[in-house]
C-alpha positions as CSV (number, residue, x, y, z in Angstrom):
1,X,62.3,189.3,15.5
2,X,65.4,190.4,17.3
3,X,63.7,190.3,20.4
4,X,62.7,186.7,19.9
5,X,66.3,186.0,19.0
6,X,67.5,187.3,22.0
7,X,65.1,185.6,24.3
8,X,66.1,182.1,22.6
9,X,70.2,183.3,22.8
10,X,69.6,184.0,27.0
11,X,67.5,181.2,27.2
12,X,70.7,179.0,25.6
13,X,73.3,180.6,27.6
14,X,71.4,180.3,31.0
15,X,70.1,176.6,30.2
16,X,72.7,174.8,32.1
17,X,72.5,176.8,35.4
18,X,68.3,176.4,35.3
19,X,69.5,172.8,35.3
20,X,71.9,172.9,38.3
21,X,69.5,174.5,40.4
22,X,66.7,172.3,39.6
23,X,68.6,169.1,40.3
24,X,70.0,171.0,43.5
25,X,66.1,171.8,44.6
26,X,65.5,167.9,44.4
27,X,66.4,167.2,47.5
28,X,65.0,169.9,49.2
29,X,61.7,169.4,48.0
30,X,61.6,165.8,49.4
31,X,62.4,167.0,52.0
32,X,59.7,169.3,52.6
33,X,57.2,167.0,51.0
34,X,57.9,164.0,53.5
35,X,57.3,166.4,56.4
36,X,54.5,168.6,55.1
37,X,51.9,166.0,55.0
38,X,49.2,164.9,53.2
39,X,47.4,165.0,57.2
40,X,43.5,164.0,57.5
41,X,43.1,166.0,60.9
42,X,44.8,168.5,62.7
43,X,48.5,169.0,63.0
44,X,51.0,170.5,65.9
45,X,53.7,172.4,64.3
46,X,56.5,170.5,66.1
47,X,60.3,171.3,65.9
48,X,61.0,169.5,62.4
49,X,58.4,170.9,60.7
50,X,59.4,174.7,62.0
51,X,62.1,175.8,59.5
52,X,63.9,179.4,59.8
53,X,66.1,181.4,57.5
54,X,67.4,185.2,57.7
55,X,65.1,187.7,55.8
56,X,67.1,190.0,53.5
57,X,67.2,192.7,56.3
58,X,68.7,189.5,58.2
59,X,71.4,189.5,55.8
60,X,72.0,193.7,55.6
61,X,71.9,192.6,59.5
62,X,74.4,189.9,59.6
63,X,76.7,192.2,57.1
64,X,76.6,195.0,59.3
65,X,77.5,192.8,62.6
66,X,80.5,191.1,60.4
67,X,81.9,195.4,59.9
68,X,81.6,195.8,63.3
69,X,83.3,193.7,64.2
70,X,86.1,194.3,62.3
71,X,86.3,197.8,62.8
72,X,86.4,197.0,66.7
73,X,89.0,194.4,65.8
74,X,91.1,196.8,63.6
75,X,90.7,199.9,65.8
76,X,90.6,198.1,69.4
77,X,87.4,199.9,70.2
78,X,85.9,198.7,73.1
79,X,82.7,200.3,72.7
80,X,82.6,198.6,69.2
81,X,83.0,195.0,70.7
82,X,80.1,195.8,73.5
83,X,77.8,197.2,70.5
84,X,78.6,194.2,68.1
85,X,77.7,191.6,70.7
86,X,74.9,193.7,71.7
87,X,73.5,193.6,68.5
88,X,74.4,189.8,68.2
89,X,72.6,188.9,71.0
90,X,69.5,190.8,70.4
91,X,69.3,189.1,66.8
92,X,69.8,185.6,68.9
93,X,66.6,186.3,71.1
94,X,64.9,187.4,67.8
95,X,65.8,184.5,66.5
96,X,64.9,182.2,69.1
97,X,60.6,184.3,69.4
98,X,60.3,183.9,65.6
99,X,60.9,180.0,65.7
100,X,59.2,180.0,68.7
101,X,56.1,182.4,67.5
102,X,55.1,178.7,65.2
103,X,56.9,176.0,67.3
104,X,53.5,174.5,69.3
105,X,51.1,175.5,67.1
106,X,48.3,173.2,66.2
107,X,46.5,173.8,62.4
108,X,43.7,172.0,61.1
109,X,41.8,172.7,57.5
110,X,38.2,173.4,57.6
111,X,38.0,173.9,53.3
112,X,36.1,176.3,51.7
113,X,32.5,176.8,50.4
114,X,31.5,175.5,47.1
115,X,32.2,178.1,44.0
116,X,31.8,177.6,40.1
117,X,34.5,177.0,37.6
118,X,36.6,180.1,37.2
119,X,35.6,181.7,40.8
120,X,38.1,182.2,43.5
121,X,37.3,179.7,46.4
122,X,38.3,181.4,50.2
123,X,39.8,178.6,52.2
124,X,39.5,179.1,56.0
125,X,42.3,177.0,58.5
126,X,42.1,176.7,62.2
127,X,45.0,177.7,64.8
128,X,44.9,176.7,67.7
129,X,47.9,178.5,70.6
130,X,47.9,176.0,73.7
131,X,50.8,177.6,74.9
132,X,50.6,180.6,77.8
133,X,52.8,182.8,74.9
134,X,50.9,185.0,72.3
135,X,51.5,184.8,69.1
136,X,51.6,187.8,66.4
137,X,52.0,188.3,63.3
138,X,51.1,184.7,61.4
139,X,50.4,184.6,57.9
140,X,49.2,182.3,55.4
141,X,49.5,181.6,52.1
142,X,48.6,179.5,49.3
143,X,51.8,178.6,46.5
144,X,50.8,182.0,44.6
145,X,49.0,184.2,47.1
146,X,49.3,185.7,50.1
147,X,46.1,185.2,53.0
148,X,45.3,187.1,56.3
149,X,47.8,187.6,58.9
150,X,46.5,186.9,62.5
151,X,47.7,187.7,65.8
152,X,46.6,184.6,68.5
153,X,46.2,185.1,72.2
154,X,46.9,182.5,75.1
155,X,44.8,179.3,75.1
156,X,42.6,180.5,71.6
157,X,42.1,179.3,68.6
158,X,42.3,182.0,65.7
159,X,41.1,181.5,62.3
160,X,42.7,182.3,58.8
161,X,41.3,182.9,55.0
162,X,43.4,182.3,52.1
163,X,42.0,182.8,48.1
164,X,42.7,180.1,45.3
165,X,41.5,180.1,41.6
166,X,39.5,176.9,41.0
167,X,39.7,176.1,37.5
168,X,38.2,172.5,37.3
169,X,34.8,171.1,38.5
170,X,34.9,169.0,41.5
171,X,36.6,168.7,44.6
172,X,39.7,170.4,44.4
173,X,42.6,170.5,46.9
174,X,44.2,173.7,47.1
175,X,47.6,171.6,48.0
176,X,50.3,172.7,49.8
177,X,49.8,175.5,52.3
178,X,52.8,178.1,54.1
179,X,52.4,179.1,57.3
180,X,54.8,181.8,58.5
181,X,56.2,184.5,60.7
182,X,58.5,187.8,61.0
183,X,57.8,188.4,64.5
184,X,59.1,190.5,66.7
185,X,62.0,191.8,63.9
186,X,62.0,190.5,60.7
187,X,65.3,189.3,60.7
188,X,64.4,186.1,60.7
189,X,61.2,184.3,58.6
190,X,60.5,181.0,60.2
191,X,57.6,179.2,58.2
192,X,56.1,175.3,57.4
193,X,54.7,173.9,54.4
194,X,51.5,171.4,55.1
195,X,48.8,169.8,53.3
196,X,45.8,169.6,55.4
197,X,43.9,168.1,53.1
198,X,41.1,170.6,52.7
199,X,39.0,170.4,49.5
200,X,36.3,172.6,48.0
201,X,33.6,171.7,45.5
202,X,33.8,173.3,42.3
203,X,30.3,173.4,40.2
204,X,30.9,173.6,36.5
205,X,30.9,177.2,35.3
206,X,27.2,178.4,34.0
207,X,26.6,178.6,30.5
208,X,26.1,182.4,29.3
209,X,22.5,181.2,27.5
210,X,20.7,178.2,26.7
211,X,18.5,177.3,24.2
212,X,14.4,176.8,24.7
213,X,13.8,173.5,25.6
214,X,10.6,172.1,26.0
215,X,11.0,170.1,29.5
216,X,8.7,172.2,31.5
217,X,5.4,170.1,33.0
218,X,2.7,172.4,34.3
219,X,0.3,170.5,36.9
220,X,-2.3,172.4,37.5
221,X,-6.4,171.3,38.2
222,X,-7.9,169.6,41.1
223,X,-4.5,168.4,42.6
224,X,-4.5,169.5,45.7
225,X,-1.2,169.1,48.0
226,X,-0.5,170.5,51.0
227,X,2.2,173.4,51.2
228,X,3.3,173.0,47.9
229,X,1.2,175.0,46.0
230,X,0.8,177.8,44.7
231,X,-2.9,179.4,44.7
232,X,-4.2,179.3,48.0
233,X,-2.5,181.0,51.3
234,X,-2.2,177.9,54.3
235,X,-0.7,179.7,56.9
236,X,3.2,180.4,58.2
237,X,5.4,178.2,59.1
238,X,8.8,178.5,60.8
239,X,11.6,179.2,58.3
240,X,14.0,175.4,57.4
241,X,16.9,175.3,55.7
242,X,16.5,175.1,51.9
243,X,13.1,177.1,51.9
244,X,12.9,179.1,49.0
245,X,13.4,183.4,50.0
246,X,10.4,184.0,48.2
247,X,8.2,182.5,50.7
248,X,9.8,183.8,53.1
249,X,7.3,185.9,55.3
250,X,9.2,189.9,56.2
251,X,6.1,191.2,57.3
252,X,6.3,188.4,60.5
253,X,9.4,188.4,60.6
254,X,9.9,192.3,61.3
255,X,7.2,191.7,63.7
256,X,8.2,188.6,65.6
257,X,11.7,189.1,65.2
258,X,12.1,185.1,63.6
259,X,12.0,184.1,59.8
260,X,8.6,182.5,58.6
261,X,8.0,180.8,55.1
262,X,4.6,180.8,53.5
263,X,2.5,177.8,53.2
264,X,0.1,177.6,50.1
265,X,-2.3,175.3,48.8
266,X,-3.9,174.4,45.5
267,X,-2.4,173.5,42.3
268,X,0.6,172.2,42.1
269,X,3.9,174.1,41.3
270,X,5.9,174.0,37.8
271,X,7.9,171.5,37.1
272,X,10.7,171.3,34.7
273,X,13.1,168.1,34.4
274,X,16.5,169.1,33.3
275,X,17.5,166.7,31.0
276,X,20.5,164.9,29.3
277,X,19.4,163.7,26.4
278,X,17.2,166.5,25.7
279,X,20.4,168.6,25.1
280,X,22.1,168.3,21.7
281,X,25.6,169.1,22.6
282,X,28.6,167.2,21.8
283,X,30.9,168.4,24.3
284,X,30.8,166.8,27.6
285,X,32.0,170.3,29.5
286,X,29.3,172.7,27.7
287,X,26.5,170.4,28.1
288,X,27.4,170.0,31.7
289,X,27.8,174.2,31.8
290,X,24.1,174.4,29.8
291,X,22.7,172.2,32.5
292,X,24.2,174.2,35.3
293,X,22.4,177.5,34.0
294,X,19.4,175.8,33.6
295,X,19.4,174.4,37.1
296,X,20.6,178.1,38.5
297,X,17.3,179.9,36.2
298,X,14.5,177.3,37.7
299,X,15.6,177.8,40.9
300,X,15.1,182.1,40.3
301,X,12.1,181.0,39.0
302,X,10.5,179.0,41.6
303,X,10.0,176.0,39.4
304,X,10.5,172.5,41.2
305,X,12.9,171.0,38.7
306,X,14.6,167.6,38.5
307,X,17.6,166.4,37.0
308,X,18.5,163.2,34.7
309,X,21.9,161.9,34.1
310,X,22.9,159.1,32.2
311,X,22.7,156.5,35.2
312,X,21.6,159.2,38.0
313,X,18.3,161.1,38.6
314,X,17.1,163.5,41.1
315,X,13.4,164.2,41.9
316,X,11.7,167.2,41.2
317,X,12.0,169.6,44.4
318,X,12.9,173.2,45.3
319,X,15.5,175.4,47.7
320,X,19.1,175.7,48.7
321,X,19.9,172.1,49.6
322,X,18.5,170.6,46.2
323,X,20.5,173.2,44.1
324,X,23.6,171.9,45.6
325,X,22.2,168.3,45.3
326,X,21.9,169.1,41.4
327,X,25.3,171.1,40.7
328,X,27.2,168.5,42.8
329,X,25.9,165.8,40.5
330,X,26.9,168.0,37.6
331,X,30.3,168.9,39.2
332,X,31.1,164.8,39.8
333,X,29.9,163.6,36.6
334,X,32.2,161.2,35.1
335,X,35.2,162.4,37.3
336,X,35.7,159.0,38.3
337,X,36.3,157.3,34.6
């Protein structure tokens, strides 16, 4: 209780200066807002958008320069005068490499691979050093964490990861990204704030169960359909993208040194339609999360499943590209009302 008092009595006192400095960041952050984008492609890092500041060992710095100075001033050293501007001027040409480490560098966003709800999503941006300089030592960051720090040689392009927690299905934009630098002495941390505009789709988080529901349709008998079934081996076939792993072929590949998938014919595979109204869930979220484990457990299965939304439908199929066919419905469902 008296801890709780306190808390409110701090909170009280210190009320009006949290005000001050809000109202005092105002302009500040319009500032960097009308220069840090919302850009659709990529962006050079031109002088305004370069900002610098001394570090705290920039200040300790600074402090020490200011004593040197007096003490030469005071005791008429002239050793103490040649050692303070020494100092001064190194600090200058550090100054001058750390804006000059961003100044001229072009970024561009290149997203980040879908995840589920809950997941951390790694976001990857381009940098790209015209210039005949290298540049060392740039980091990135998202508002909360920091991402890789990169060093880019003369006429390359460099890339960088940074992690966000996606909490929301959909495409998310991780917002606002900092690029910055301490190079060559840490005195100085020049850095820019940009929105490239990068997104990630977020697939609604899977259910931990779901009940049985009967919306499996076996098709078995004298169908017959070329390499879609199950009973009968065909032959190989080179490996496309979105064939399932299963039918994937190791022996040839080990021996011919190139993926295969396995052709079958015969009867038809299961089917299973994943649907809406089959599900007796009120809430819009867990139905959506229900769906999304069912979709994720017929395609470990092998099954050729469909889905049915209210309004939407996607045949029956199988492999990497119609999973993310069928979660991206599920993550854009009724986003747009």
């Amino acid at each position: 209780m008296a801890s709780i008092i306190a808390d409110r009595l701090f909170a009280t006192i210190f009320y009006p200066l949290q005000y001050v400095r809000s109202q005092l960041r105002k302009p500040f952050d319009k500032f960097f807002e009308s220069r840090s984008g919302p850009f659709s492609g990529p962006v050079e890092l031109n002088s305004s958008r370069v900002y610098i500041l001394p570090t705290r060992v920039g200040m300790i710095f600074t402090l020490l320069l200011l004593f040197l100075l007096l003490g030469s001033i005071n005791y008429t050293k002239s050793l103490g005068f040649m050692l303070t501007f020494l100092l001064a001027g190194l600090g200058n040409v550090g100054m001058l490499m750390t804006w000059r480490t961003l100044a001229g560098l072009k970024v561009n966003g290149l997203g980040a691979s879908p995840v589920f709800a809950g997941q951390t999503a790694a976001f990857t941006i381009e940098m790209e050093n015209s210039s005949a300089d290298q540049r060392y030592a740039i980091s990135v960051a998202s508002i909360n964490k920091v991402g890789d720090t990169v060093d880019i040689a003369s006429g390359s392009i460099k890339t960088a990861r940074f992690n966000q927690l996606m909490e929301k299905r959909g495409y998310q934009n991780p917002g606002r990204i900092k690029i910055m630098t301490e190079f060559p002495l840490g005195l100085f941390v020049a850095w820019t704030w940009v929105d490239l505009s990068m997104h990630c789709l977020v697939y609604p988080v899977p259910a931990a169960t779901v009940p049985t529901i009967p919306s499996v349709d076996s098709q078995t008998g004298e169908e017959q359909a070329e390499g879609v079934g199950l009973e009968d081996f065909a032959g190989l076939r080179k490996f496309q993208s979105g064939d399932s792993l299963r039918r994937i072929s190791w022996k040839a590949a080990a021996r011919l040194d190139e993926l295969y998938s396995k052709e079958f014919t015969g009867g038809q595979p299961e089917r299973q339609w994943i649907d809406w109204l089959t599900i007796d869930e009120p809430s819009l979220e867990i139905r959506l999360s229900m769906m999304t484990r069912m979709v994720l457990d017929a395609q470990h299965a092998g099954r050729h499943y469909g889905l049915r939304l209210p309004g939407q439908e996607i045949s029956p199929d199988n492999g990497a590209a119609h999973q993310h066919l069928c979660l991206k419905a599920l993550a854009l469902y009724r986003l747009d009302e």
